[in-house]
N, C-alpha and C positions, 0 to 999 in steps of 0.2 A: 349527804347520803353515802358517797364514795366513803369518806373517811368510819362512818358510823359505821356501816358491812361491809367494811374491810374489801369492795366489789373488785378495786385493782390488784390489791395484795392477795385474792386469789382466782385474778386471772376469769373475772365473770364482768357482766354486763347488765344496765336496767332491763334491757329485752330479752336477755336469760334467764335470769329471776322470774321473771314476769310469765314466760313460757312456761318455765318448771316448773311455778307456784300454782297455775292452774293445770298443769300435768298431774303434780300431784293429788291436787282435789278430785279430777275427774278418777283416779284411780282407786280412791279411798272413799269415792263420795256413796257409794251401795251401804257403808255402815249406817249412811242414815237411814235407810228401809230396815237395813238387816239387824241393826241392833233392838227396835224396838219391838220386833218378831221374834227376837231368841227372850228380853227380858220378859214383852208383852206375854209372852206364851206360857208363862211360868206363875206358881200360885205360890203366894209364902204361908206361914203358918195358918193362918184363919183362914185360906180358903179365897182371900183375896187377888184381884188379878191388875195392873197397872194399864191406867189409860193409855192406848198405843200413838192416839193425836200427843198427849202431853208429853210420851220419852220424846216421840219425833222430834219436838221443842227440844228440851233438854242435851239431846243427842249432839244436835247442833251447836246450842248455846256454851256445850261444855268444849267437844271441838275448837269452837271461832276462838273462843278464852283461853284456852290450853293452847293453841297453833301459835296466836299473836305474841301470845308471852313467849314462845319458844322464840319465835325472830327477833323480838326485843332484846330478850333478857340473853340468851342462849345464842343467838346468832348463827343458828342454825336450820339448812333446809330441810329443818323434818316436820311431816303433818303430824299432829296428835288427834287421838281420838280416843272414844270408848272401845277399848284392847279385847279382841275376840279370844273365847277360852278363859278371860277375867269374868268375863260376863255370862259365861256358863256357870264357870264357880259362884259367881251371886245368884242367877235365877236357878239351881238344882241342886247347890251344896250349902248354901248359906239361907233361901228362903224358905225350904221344907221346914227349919228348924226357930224359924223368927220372923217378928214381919217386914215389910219392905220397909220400913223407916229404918230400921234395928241393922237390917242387911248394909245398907246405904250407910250406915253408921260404921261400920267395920272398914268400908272402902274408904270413907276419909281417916280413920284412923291407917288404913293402908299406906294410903299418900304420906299420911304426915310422919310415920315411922322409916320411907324410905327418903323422906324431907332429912330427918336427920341423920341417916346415913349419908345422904350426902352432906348436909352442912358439918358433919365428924371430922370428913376427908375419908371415911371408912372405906363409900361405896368409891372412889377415886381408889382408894389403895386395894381394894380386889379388884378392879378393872386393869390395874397396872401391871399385878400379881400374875393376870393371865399371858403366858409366854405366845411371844410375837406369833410362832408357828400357826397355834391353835388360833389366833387372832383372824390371821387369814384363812384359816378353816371355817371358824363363824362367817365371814362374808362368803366364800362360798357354798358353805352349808345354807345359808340364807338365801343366794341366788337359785339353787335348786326347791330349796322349798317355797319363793314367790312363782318360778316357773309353773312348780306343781299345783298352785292353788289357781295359776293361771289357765291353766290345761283343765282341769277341775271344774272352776266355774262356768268354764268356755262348752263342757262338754266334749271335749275333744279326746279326753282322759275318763273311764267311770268305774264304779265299783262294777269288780270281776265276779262271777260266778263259780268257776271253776280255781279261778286265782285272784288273790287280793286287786291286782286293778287291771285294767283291761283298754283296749282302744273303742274310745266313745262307751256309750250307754250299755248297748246290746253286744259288745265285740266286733263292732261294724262302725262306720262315721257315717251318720243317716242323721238326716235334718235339717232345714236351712239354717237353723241360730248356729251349729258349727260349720255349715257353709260359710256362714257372714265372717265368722271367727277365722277360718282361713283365708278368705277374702284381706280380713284385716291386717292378720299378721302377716302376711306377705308382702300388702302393700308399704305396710310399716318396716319392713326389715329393706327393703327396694329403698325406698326416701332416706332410712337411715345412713346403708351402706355408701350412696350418693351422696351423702352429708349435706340433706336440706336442711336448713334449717325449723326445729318447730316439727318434726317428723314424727314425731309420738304422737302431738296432740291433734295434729292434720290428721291426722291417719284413726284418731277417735272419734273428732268429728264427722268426718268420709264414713265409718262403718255404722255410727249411728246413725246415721239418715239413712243408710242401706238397709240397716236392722228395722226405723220404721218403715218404711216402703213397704221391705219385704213384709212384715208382719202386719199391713194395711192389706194387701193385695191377694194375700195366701192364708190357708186355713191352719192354722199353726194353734198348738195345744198352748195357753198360755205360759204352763210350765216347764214347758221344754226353754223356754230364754232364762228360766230361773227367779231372782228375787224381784228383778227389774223389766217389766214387760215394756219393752218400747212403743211409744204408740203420744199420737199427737194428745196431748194433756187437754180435758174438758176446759181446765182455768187455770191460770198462771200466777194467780195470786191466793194465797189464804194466810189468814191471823195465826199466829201461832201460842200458841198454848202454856203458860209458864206454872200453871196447877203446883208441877213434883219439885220445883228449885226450891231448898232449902226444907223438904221431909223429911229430916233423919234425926235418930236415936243413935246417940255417939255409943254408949253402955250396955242401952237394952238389951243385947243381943245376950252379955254373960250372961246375964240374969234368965233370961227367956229360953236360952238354947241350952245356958252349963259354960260354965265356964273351960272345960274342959274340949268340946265341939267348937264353941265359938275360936276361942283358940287356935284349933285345927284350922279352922276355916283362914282365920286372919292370916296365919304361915303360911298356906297356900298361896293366898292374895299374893302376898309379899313376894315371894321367892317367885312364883309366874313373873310378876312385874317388874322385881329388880333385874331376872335376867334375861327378861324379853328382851327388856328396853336395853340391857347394855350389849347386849346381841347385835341389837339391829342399828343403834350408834354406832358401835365398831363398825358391821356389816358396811351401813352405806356410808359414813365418813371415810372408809377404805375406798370407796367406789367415785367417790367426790373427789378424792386425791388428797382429803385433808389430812390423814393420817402422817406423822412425820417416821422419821427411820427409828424411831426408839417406839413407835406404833398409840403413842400418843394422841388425844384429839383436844382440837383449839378449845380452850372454855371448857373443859368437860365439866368443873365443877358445878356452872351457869347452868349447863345443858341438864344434868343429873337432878340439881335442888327443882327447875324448872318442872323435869319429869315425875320426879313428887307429888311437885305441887298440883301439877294437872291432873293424879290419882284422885286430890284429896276436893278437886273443881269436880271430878266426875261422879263422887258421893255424893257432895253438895246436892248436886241438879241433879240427881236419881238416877243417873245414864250407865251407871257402872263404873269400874277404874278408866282413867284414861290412861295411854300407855303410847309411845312414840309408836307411828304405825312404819313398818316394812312397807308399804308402798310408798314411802317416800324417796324409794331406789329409782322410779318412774320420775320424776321431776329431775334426780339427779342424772340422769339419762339423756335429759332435757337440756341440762346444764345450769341446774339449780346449784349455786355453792354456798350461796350465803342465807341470815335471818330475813333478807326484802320475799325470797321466793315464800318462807312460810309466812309474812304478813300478806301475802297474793294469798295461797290458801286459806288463810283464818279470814277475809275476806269476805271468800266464796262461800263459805258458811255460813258468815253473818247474813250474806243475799240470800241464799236460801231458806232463812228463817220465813220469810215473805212470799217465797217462789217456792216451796215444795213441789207443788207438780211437774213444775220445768225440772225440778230438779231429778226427778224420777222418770228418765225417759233416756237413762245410757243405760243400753245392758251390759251383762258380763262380755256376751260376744263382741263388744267394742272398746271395752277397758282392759278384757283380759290381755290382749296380744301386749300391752305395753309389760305385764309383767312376767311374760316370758321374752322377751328381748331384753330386759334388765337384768332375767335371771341368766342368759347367755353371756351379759358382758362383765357378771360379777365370778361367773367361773374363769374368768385370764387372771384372777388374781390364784388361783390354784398354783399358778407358775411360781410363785413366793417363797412356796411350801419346801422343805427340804427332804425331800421325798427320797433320797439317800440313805436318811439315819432312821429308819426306821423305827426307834422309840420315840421318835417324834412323829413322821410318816401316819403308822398305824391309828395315835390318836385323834390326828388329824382327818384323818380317812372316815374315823367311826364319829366324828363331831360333825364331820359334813353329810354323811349317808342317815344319820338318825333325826334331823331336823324333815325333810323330806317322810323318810319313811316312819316317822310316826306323828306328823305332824302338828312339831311342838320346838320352836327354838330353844326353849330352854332344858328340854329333854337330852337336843341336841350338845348344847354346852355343857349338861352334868354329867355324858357320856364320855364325852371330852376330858374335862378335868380329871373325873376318879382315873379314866383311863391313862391319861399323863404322870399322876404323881405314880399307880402302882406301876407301870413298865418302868420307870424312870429310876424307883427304888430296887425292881427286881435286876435292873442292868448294873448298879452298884453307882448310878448318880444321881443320888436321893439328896447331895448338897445343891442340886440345881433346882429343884422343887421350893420356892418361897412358903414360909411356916404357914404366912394367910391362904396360900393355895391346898395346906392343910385343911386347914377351917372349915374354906370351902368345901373339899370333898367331903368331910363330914356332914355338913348342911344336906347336902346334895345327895350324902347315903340315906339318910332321914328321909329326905324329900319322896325319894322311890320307896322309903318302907312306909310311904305316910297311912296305906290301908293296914299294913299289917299296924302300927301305932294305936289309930284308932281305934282298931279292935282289944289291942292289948286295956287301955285305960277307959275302956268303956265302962 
């Protein structure tokens, strides 16, 4: 086991894996409520709506597949899952225009085209392409935006009135679910600063059993906890549902939607996924310490075809793209380094195929704190930054401030790049800009005119 995840060569342990593999689960495991809520809720062409027990299945089975190939094959501590914002694009851009087989067909063709961007070496030579600076811009552009979705979910943070966002709901912190939530992350920032051991996921447990208490004891709106209402489970055991694995129309979509739309839709897919995922590889393999000085990450090619592949598992079983999740910084936090920690999470998945209900009883207010304590220890890599030369600086600054503030990593990173090559050629060192980081800005100028496009070739 040593020799296979490399445990000693980087400096980890069975009982750190083991910690950070269900750190990471517990942090990522709301996709399985939440995804079948964003797809479930959504009709495709006909009018049709998807069984919300069978994504549930689905959701999971593609997860447990996608997670275990990642420690295998990839040997890396990242959970995979069905990628939020992948999964708006299939249930409100890709299903109004086709049905859900047809949709479901685009996302494995998703997978399997950035399959071969990595098996090209292609998607290796634009992750290369991106200069070190911005690199650690990604990671801590990434740590502010899991903080904020941390804050978010927690209620601590909400949509402003008068201003885009605001403290708490109402401009006030009124609640128990954000009482629990500060309860937690406190206690969680206290255990960590003390260097207990296990201090993320102690500190999960502890708040989820406060969260049920409190929400047994007190008359609490169910939706104030948000997706996941904590609360002792009727039954701990149910069947699960395998109906939607293997639904899909790989073509139908041209046909049914235009090839023109479908198209749109597939490019979207693509470019979310390719540079979620390579966002949030850099992001927490920086945070792991596996990045080397030339900013490199072990295996990326393994990690890259893996994250393909897991696009084209999450067509399959109707769950949406699967996409390396950002809350994989929570495990690594943990001291998650290696593939044993995501074989712990693709684990936890495969259990909860059987245990749904158990599984639905952590809310935000007990998971979130772990992702604003990850998003505080991935800003010391700000330090990296060469905040001096400001045609680097600047880029850097707008690729970390726009993943947060419009909440979209890859938003973030296309900010980034255009922003880097134009200062870089208006300051007269346009020979330090690699021709593929051309490319990319181009991709990336498309990407932002994708409505004006649409409308032009309608």
């Amino acid at each position: 086991m040593d020799r296979f995840f490399e445990l000693s060569a980087r400096s980890s342990t069975v009982a750190q894996e083991i910690r950070g593999g269900l750190t990471t689960f517990m942090a990522m495991a709301y996709i399985i409520l939440l995804n079948p809520i964003i797809i479930g809720g959504a009709t495709d062409v006909t009018g049709a709506k998807l069984s919300v027990p069978q994504l549930t299945t689905s959701t999971i089975i593609a997860a447990a597949v996608s997670t275990i190939l990642m420690g295998l094959v990839g040997n890396a501590p990242f959970g995979v899952a069905a990628g939020l914002g992948l999964n708006v694009v299939v249930a409100y851009q890709a299903a109004p225009h086709m049905t859900w087989a047809q949709a479901m067909g685009l996302v494995v063709l998703e997978g399997l085209l950035i399959v071969v961007l990595a098996v090209s070496g292609l998607r290796r030579l634009i992750m290369d392409s991106i200069p070190l600076a911005l690199k650690h811009a990604i990671s801590v552009g990434i740590g502010m935006f899991i903080a904020l979705i941390g804050l978010v979910d927690a209620g601590f943070v909400g949509r402003g009135t008068g201003a885009p966002v605001q403290l708490g709901r109402t401009g006030h912190l009124t609640g128990w679910p954000v009482a629990v939530f500060s309860f937690g992350l406190l206690l969680m920032i206290v255990l960590f600063v003390r260097r207990i051991h296990g201090a993320i996921l102690i500190s999960i447990v502890i708040t989820a059993v406060l969260a049920i208490a409190v929400n047994s004891v007190t008359k609490i709106n169910p939706a104030d906890w948000g997706i996941v209402v904590p609360r002792v489970p009727e039954a701990v055991v149910s069947p699960p549902d395998f109906g939607l694995v293997g639904q899909v129309d790989l073509f139908g979509g041209f046909t049914r939607a235009g090839i023109v739309t479908a198209t749109i839709v597939l490019f979207t897919l693509v470019l979310s996924g390719f540079f979620d995922a390579m966002g949030t590889i850099i992001g927490v393999s920086d945070e792991a310490g596996l990045v080397n000085v030339e900013g490199q990450v072990p295996r990326l090619g393994a990690i890259l075809t893996v994250d393909g592949v897991a696009g084209a598992i999450g067509g399959f079983c109707s769950s949406s793209a699967n996409t390396v999740f950002v809350e994989s910084a929570a495990g690594v936090g943990e001291g998650a380094r290696t593939g044993l920690s995501a074989l712990v999470t693709g684990a936890m998945f495969l259990l909860t195929l059987f245990i749904t209900p158990l599984a639905a009883v952590v809310p935000a207010a007990a998971a979130a704190p772990a992702l604003v304590l990850v998003g505080a220890l991935m800003m010391t890599l700000a330090r990296n930054i060469p905040w001096d030369d400001l045609a680097l600086a600047i880029p850097a600054f707008l690729t970390i401030a726009m993943m947060p503030f419009t909440y979209s990593i890859t938003n973030g990173v296309g900010v980034g790049v255009i922003s880097y090559a134009v200062v870089l050629t208006a300051t007269g060192r346009v020979r330090e800009v690699p021709w593929l980081l051309w490319v990319v800005t181009l991709i990336f100028a498309a990407y932002f005119s994708i409505e004006g496009l649409q409308a032009l070739f309608a």
